[in-house]
N, C-alpha and C positions, 0 to 999 in steps of 0.2 A: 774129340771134343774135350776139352778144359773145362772144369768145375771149379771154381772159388768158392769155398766156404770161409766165411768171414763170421768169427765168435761176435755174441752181440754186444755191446756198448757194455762198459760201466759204469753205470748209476751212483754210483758211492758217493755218500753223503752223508755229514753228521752236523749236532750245534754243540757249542760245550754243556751243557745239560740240558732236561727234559721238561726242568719243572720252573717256569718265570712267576715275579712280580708284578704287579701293575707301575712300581716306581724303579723296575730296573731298565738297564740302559739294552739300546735295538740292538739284539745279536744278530749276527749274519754268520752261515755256515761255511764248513770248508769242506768245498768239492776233493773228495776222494780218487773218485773214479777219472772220467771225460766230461772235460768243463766245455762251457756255452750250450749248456740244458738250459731250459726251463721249469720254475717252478710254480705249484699248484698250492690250494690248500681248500679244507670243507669252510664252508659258510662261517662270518665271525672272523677272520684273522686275516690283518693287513698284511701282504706279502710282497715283495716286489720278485715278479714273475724272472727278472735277467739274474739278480744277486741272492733271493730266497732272502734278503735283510729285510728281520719284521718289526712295521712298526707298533710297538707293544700299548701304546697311549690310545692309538684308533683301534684299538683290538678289542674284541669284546672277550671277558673271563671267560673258561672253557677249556676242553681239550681238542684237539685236531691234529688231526693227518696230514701230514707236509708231503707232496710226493714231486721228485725230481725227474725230469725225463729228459734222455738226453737228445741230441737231433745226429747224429752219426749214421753212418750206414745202415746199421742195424742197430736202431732205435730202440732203448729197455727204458727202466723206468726204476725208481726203489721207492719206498715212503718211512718214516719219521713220526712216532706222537710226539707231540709237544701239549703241558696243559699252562697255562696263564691263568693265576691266581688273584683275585681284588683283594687290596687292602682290609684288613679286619676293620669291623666299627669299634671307633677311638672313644666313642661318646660314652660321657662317665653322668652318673645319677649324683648327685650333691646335695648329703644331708650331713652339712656340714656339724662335729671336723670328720665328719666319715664318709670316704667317699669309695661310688661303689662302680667298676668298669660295665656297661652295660651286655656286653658280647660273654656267655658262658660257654667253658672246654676249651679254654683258650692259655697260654701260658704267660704270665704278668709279671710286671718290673715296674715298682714307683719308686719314681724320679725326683730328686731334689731340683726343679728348674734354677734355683740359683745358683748352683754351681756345677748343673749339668753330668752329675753324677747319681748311679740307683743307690738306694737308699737298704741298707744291709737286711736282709729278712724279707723286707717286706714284696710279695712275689705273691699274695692272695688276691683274690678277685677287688676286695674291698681293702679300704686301710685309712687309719685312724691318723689326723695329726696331733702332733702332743706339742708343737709350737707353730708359730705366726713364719709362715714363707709363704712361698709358690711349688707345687706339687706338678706332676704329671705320670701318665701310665704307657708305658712300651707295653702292644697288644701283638702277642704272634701268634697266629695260625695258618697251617698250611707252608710256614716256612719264611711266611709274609710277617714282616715286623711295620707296626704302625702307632703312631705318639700321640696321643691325645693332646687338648688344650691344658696349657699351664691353668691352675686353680690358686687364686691367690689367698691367702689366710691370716684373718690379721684378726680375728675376735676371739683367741685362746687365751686367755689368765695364766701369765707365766709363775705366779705366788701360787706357792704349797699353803696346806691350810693348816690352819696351828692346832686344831684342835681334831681327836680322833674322832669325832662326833658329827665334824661338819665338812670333811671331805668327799668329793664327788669322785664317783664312778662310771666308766661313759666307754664305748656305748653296752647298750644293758635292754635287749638281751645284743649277743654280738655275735658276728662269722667267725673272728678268730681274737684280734686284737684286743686287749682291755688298757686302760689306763686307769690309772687311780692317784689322786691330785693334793698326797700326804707322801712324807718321804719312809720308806718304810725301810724293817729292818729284814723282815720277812713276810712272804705272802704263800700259804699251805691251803690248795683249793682237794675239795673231800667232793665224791660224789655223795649220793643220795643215802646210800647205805655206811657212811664214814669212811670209807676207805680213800687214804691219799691217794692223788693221782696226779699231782704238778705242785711242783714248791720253789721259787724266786726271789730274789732280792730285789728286784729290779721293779721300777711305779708302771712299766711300760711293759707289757709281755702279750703273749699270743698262745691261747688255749687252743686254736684251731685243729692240734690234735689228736681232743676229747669227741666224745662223738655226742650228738644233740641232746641236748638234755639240759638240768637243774642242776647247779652245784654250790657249795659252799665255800667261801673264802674265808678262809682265818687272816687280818690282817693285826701283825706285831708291827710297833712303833714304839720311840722313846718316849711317845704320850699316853700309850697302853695300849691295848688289844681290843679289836672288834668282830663281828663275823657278820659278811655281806651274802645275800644270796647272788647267785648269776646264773644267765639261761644263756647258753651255748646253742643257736638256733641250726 
């Protein structure tokens, strides 16, 4: 008598990564092993059982198990996590000109919508405009980048004020940003105990990081000197 021992099928299968989008495009895997398997998957994930191509739109967020089996002689089987990520929430809070991304732990880029470029620094949750455009925020978590609505801004006073006495400061208390609406020559912020901790040239700057607290602004101008308080929230 004759024996055939025939080794079982292989299963091999991969996708190009492990970790999807909700707005990336449907990957479909490359059979490794022995192709015309079938494929599987747990609850939540659109698959097409001949090609393992998933569609990522009809998919609910989550991770899963993709498992491939083949139909050969001797029939094996392999499995695959995959997780599919949703879009971060884009929605921004608007207390205008500060606006604040609503999603915390997340990593931030606002955007100049008019000329579709990020806007150098500013990467904090919230952010200040200092002139009249259209803003938006690039929100990523998990890997996943997502844009908020363009914010249009048209009621900023582009005039500095001529006098040291009657320049605004905004916002007050603030996350990071500050503006100040005189042109200075210097700004030397002290904490509580006088000790310097940030000193600028610049009407436009970002204390975010000082740690929460009370501080003192020396503001020098060619109109003379004043000292503003400001609460770093």
């Amino acid at each position: 008598m004759i024996i055939d021992i025939t080794e079982l099928d292989d299963p091999g299968f991969n996708y190009d990564t492990d970790s999807y989008c909700k707005e990336d495009a449907n990957p479909t895997p490359t059979i490794t092993g022995l192709a015309g398997g079938v494929f599987s998957s747990t609850t939540g994930l659109s698959i097409d059982p001949s090609t393992g191509s998933i569609d990522i739109a009809a998919s609910t967020a989550g991770s899963y198990t993709i498992t491939y089996t083949t139909t050969g002689v001797c029939s094996n089987s392999s499995t695959i996590d995959i997780t599919i990520n949703d879009l971060p929430d884009a929605t921004i809070t608007d207390n205008s000109p500060t606006y604040t991304a609503n999603i915390t732990g997340a990593i931030y880029q606002w955007i100049d919508c008019d000329t579709n470029q990020p806007i150098l620094e500013e990467t904090n949750q919230s952010f200040t405009a200092t002139k009249n455009g259209s803003y938006a925020v690039d929100i990523t978590q998990n890997g996943c980048t997502n844009r908020s609505s363009c914010l249009v801004v048209n009621t900023i006073d582009t005039q500095t004020e001529d006098t040291i006495s009657s320049f605004k400061l905004y916002p007050n208390p603030t996350d990071g940003t500050v503006t100040v609406t005189i042109t200075v020559q210097k700004i030397s912020i002290f904490n509580y105990y006088g000790r310097k901790m940030l000193e600028t040239s610049n009407s436009n700057f970002d204390i975010s990081s000082l740690t929460s607290g009370v501080y003192f602004m020396e503001i020098e101008t060619d109109k003379g000197r004043t000292i503003k308080k400001i609460v770093r929230r």
